[in-house]
VOGU-3710 file (C-alpha; in Angstrom, 3 decimals, decimal comma):
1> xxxxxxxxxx> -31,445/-7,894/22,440  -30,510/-6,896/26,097  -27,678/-4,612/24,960  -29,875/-3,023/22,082  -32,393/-2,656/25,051  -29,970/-1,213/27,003  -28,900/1,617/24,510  -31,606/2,386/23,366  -32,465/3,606/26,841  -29,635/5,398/27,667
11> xxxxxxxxxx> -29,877/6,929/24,753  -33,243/8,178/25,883  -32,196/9,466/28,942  -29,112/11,359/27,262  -31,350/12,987/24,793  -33,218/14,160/27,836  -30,970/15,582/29,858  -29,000/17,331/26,598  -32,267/19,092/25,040  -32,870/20,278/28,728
21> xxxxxxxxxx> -29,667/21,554/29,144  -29,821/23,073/25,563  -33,279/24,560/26,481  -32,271/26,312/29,161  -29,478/27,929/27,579  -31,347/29,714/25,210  -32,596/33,029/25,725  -36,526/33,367/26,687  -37,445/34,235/23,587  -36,755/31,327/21,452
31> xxxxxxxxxx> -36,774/29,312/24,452  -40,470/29,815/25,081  -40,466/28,400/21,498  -39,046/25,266/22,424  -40,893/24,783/25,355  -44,193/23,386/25,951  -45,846/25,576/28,735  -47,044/23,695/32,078  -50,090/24,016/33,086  -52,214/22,815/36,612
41> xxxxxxxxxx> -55,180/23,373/38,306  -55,212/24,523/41,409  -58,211/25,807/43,647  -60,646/26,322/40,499  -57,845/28,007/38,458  -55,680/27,024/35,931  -52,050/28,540/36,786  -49,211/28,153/34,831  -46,547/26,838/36,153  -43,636/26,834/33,508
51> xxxxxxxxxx> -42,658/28,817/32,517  -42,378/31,368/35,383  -40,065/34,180/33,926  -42,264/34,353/30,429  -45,195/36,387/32,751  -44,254/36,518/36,546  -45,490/34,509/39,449  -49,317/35,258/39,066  -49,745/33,869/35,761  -53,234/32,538/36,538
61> xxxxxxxxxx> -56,683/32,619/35,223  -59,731/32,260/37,555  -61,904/29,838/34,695  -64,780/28,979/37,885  -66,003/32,662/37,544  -65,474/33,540/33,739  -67,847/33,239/31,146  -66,891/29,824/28,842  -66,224/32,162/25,751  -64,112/34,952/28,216
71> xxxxxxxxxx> -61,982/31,959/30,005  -61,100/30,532/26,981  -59,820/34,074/25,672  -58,517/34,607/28,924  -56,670/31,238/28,464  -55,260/31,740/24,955  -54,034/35,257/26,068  -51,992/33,397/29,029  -50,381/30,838/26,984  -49,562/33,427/23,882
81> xxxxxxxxxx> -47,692/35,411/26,881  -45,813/32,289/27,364  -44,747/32,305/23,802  -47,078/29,878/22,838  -49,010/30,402/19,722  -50,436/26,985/18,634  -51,934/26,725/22,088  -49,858/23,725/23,491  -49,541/22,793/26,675  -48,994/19,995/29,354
91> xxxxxxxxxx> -50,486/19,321/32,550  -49,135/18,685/35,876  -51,072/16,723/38,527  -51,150/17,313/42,293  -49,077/14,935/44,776  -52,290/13,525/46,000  -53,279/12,449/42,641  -50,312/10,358/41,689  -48,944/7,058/42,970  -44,998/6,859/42,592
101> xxxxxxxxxx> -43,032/4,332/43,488  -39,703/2,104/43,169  -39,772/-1,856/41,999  -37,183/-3,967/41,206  -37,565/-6,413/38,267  -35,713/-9,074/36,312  -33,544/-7,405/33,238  -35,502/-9,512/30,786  -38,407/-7,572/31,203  -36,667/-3,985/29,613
111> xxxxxxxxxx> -37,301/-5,055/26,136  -41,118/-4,796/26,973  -40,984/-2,548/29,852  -44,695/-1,047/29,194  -46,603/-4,125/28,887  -45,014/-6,361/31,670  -46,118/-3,486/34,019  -49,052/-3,208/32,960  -49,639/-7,056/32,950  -48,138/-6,895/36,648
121> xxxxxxxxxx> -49,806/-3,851/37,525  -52,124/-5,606/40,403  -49,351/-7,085/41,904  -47,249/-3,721/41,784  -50,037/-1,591/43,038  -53,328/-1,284/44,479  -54,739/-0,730/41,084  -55,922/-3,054/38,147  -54,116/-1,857/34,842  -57,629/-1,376/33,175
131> xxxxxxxxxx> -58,144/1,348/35,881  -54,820/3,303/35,878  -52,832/5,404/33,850  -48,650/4,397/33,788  -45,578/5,452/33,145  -41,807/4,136/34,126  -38,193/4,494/34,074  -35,432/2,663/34,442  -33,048/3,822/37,361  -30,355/1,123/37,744
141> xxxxxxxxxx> -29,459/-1,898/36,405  -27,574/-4,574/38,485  -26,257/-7,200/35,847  -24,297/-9,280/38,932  -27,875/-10,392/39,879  -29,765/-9,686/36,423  -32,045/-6,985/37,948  -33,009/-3,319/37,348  -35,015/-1,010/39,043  -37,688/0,860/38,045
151> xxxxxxxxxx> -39,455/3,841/38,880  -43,229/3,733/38,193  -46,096/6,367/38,276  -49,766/5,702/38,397  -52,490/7,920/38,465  -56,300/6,886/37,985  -58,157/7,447/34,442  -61,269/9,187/35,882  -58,852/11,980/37,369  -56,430/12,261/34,328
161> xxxxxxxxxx> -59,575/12,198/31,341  -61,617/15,007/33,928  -58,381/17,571/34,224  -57,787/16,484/30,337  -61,134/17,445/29,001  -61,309/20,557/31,308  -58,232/21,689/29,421  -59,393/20,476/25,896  -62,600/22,813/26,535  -60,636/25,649/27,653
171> xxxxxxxxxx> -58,900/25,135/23,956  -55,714/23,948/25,677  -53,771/21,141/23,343  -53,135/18,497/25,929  -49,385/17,211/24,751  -49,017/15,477/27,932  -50,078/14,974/32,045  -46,391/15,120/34,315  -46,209/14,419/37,539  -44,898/16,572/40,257
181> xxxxxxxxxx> -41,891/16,780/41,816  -43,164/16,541/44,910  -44,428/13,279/44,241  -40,530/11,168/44,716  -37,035/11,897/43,828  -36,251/11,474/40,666  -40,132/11,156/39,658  -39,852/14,617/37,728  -40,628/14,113/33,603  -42,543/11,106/33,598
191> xxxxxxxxxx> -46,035/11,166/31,980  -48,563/9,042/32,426  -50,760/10,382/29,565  -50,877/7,131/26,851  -48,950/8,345/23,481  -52,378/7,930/21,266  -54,414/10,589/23,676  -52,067/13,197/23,421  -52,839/15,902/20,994  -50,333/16,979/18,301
201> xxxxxxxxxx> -52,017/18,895/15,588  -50,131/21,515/14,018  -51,229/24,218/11,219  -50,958/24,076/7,753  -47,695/26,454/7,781  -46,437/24,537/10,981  -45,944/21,287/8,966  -45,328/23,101/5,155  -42,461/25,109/7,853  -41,178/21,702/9,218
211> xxxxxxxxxx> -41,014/19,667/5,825  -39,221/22,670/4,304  -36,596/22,553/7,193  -36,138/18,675/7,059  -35,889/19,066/3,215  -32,986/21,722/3,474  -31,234/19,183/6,049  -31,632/16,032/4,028  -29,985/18,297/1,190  -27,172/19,585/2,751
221> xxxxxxxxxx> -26,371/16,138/4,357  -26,519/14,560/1,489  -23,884/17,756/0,032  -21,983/17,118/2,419  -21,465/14,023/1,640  -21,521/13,537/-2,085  -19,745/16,668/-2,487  -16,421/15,880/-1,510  -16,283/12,778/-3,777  -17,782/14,940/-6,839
231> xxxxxxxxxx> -14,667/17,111/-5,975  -12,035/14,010/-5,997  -14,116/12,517/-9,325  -13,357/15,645/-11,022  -9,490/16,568/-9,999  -8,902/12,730/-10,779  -10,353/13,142/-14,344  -8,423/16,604/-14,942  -5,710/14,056/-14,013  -6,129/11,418/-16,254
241> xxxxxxxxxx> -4,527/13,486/-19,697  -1,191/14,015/-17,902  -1,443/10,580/-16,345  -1,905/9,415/-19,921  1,076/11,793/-21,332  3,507/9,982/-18,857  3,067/6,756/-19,359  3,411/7,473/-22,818  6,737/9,384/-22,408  7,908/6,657/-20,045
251> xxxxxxxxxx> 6,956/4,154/-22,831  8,878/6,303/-25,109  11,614/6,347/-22,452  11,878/2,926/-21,901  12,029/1,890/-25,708  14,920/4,087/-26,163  16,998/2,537/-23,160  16,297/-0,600/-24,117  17,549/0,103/-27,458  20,508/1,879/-26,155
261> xxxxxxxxxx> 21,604/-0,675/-24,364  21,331/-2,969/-26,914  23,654/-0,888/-29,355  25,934/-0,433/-26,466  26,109/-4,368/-26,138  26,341/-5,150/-29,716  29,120/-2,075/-29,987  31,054/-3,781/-26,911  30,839/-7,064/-27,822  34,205/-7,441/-29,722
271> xxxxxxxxxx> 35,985/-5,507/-27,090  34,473/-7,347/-23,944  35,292/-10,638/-25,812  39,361/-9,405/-26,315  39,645/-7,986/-22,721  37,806/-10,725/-20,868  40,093/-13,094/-19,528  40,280/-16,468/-20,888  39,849/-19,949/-19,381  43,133/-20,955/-19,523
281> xxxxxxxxxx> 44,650/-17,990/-17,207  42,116/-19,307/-14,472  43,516/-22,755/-14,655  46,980/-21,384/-14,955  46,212/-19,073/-11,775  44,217/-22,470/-9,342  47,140/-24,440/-10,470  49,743/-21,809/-8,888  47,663/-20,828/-5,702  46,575/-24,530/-4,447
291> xxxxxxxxxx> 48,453/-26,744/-2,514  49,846/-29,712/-3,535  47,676/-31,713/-1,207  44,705/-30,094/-2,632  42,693/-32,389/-5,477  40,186/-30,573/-7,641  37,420/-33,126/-9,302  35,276/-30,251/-11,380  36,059/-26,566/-12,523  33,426/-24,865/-13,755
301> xxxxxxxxxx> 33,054/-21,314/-15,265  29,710/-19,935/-14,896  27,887/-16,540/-16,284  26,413/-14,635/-13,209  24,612/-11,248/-13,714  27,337/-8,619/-15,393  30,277/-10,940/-14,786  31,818/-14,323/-14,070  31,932/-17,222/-11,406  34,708/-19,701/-11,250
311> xxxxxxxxxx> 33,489/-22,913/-8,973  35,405/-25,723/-7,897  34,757/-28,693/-6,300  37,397/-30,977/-4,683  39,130/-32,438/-1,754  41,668/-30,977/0,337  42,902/-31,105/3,947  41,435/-27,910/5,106  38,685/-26,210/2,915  38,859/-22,635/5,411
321> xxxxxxxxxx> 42,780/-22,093/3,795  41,501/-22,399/0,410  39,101/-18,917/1,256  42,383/-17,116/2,391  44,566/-18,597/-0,523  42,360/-17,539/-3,508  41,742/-14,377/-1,972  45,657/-13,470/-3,112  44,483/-14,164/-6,568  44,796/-10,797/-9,156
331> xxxxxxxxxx> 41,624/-12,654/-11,047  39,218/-14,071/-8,657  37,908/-12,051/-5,699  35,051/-12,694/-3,190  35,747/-16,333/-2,760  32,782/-17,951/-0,487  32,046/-21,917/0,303  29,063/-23,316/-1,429  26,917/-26,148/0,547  28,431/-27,596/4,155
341> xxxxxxxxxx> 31,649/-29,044/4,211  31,451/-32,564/3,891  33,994/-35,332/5,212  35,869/-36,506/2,232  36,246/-40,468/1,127  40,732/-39,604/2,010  41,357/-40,030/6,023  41,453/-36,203/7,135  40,515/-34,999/3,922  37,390/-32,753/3,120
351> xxxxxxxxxx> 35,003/-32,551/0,373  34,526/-28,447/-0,501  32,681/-26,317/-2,784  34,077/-23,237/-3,096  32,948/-20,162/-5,933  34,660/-16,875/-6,752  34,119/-14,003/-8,907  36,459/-13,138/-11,704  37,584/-9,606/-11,110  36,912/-7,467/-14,131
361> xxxxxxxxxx> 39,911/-6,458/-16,733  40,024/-2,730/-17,275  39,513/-1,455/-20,593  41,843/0,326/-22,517  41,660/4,287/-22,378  39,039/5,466/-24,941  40,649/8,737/-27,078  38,151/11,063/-28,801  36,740/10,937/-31,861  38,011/14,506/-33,045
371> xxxxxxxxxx> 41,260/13,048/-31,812  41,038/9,443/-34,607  39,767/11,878/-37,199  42,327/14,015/-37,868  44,785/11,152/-38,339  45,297/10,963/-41,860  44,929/7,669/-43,489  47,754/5,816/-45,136  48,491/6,322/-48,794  47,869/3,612/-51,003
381> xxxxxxxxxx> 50,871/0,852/-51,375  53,008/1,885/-54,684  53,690/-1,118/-57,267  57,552/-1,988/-57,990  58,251/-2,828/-61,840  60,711/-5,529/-61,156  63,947/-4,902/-64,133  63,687/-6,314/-67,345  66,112/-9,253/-68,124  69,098/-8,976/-70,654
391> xxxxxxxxxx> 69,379/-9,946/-73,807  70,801/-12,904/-74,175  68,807/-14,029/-71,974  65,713/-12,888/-73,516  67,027/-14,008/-76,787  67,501/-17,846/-74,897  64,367/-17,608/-73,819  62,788/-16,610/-77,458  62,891/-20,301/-78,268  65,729/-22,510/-80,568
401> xxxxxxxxxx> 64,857/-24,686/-83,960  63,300/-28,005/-82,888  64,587/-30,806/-85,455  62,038/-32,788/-87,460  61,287/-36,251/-87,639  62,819/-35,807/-91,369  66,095/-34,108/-90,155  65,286/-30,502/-90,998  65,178/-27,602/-88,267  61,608/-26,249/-87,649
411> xxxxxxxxxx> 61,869/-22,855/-86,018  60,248/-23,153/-82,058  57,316/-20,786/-81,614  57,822/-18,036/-79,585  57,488/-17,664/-76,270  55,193/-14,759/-74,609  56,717/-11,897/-73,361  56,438/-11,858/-69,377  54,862/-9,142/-68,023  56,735/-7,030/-65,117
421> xxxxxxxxxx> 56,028/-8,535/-61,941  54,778/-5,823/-59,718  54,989/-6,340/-55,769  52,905/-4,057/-53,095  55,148/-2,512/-50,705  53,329/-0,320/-48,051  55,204/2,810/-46,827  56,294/3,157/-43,811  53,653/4,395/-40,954  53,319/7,830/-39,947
431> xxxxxxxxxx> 54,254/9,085/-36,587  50,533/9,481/-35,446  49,403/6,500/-37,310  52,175/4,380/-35,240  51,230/5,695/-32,144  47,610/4,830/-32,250  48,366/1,421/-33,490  50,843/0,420/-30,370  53,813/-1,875/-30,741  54,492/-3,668/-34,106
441> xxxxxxxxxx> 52,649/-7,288/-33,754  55,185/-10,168/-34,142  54,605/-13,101/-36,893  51,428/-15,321/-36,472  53,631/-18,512/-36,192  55,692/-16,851/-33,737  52,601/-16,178/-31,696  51,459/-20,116/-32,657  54,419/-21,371/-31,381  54,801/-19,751/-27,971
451> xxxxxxxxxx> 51,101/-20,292/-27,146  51,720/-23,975/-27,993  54,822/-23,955/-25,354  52,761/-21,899/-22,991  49,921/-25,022/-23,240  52,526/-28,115/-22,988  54,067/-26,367/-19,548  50,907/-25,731/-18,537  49,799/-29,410/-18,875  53,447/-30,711/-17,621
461> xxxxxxxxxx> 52,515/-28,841/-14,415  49,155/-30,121/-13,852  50,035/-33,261/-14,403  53,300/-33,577/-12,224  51,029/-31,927/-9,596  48,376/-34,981/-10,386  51,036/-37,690/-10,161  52,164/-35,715/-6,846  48,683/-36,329/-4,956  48,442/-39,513/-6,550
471> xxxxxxxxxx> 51,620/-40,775/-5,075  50,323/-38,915/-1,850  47,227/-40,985/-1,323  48,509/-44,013/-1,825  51,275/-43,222/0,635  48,814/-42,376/3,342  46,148/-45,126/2,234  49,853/-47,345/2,724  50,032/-45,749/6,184  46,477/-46,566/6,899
481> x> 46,772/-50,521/6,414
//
């Protein structure tokens, strides 16, 4: 509450000081405007004291010897010279009529400045607060010691109601009572004239003028403000069709990728399953590159991403060689351990984990389509009519008689005549054909057979190289005892 205290007077005091500077800044004209004309009495006339460019230095009117009716023309005519037209005006007391001085209280007592000085006001001053009119300010405010200090003005009711009525018969609008400068420094703006006595009627056209003005403000602030989001509400609905027309396209898009790479998988299936290269060679290829002191437990051939990961898990003397080794292989590539190296249950042996990637076979050159289609397609194979046999042989084969059970001949039936056998023999190939086909493939059971030799060697090697290590171990487990 202190702090809100707090700025809320500051703020006070800025708004002060800016409108003053602001008022004097403007021209006379529409600075008169602005300004509430001062007013004082002064040896039975009422001189005006601000403000003193509007009308010169003798801007007074000598009310003690005019007619009521005449002063209060004479009046009206003085402030309408000071570019007053509603007939407002403030008062300013003599030095002799106002009490101003400086007390310092405890910063609690800002929040309700006006009615702890008024409670305190016979302690302050001479004066009972039933008796006096106040007003106060706030100079300084020492928050080491939880103090402020305050200015404070006092001038006595009968003397502020006399020069207010004098003025309020004159047809003067009392807005407010000041207090000189003279008084104190720094006393300059404070009024001691209570907020309920001042006077603050305005004309019809005053207040329809002032409602209209605040009504044109309240609209263009709130313009101002709603405008800019109308604006962004509108572009991000104009928006909205295209946003609409490419998520559909990239929908669209999407689909057909999708579905493209599908074809292209089912198309290159065949061909990625002939070029990839087959368990066996990876065996084939460990089996060359490790050491004979090295023992592999597990091999395993896993699918990762677009390719292939060979892993193997064993024991060997020193899993770091095993990186360098493999990395001379033409069908693994980025070999890297897998887990920490782990002491192995051989003396001086180590337990490893070690993965690689299988390097990708290149594909065969792909020829043009234009280029396959003008190859002309084998002619269908011709039948052979194998030669017919010769007679006697035909006649043999006619049938004999068969004897009877009684003796007599019965002649055979005879046979069926055989029909030509007729074998397909296919040309030879073309020149073009042969070249697109490659090399003439040998006989399956050729193929069988050296596959089958290429599998026994195979497993002749791994296990010699099994019997090797076995023999190994026990040697050094031998050694050991």
């Amino acid at each position: 509450m202190a702090a809100t205290s707090d700025f809320a007077a500051k703020a006070v005091v800025f708004w002060r000081w800016w409108s003053g500077e602001l008022a004097q800044l403007l021209p006379d004209r529409l600075a008169a405007s602005t300004r509430v004309p001062v007013l004082c009495f002064a040896d039975g006339d009422l001189v005006l004291v601000e403000p003193r460019a509007a009308v010169g230095s003798e801007a007074r009117v000598a009310i003690s010897t005019l007619e009521p009716s005449v002063a209060r023309a004479a009046v009206r005519d003085l402030l309408v010279s000071a570019g007053e037209t509603r007939s407002f005006a403030r008062l300013r007391l003599r030095a002799d009529q106002v009490l101003v001085r400086r007390v310092t209280m405890p910063a609690a007592t800002e929040e309700n400045l006006p009615q702890v000085v008024a409670f305190e006001m016979d302690r302050l001053t001479p004066f009972r607060g039933d008796d006096v009119y106040h007003d106060e300010r706030v100079l300084s405010r020492d928050p080491a010691n939880a103090q402020i200090v305050v200015q404070l003005a006092v001038a006595r009711r009968e003397v502020v109601d006399a020069a207010v009525n004098a003025a309020r018969d004159l047809g003067v609008n009392v807005r407010g009572v000041l207090v000189p400068e003279n008084a104190a420094p720094g006393a300059a703006g404070l009024d001691v004239l209570p907020s309920e006595q001042r006077e603050g009627r305005d004309n019809p056209n005053d207040r329809l003028i002032r409602r209209a003005m605040w009504g044109v403000v309240a609209v263009l602030l709130l313009m101002a403000l709603l405008l800019p989001a109308w604006q962004k509400r509108e572009a991000a609905i104009g928006l909205l069709p295209v946003l609409a027309k490419a998520e559909t396209d990239a929908k669209a898009s999407d689909t057909l990728a999708r579905e493209l790479e599908r074809r292209v998988a089912d198309y290159n299936y065949l061909l990625t399953k002939k070029h990839a290269t087959p368990s066996l060679a990876f065996i084939e290829e460990l089996s060359r590159l490790l050491p004979d002191n090295t023992w592999v437990q597990q091999f395993d051939i896993k699918t990762a991403g677009k390719g292939r990961e060979v892993q193997i898990t064993g024991e060997t003397p020193s899993s770091s060689k095993l990186i360098e080794i493999l990395e001379q292989s033409t069908l693994l590539q980025n070999a890297a351990p897998r887990g920490a190296v782990t002491r192995a249950s051989q003396p001086g042996f180590e337990r490893f984990v070690i993965a690689a990637e299988a390097r990708q076979r290149p594909l065969p050159e792909l020829r043009p389509a234009a280029e396959l289609a003008a190859i002309a397609p084998p002619p269908p194979p011709q039948p052979i009519a194998m030669p017919a046999l010769p007679p006697a042989q035909a006649k043999s084969d006619e049938g004999d008689d068969l004897p009877h059970e009684d003796g007599t001949k019965v002649a055979a039936p005879a046979k069926a005549p055989v029909p030509a056998l007729v074998v397909p023999v296919a040309p030879p190939p073309a020149p073009a054909q042969a070249e697109v086909q490659g090399p003439p493939t040998r006989p399956l059971a050729e193929r069988q057979a050296e596959e089958k030799a290429q599998r026994d060697a195979l497993r002749q090697r791994i296990f010699e190289r099994a019997r090797r290590a076995e023999e190994q171990r026990r040697a050094a487990q031998g050694a050991g005892k």
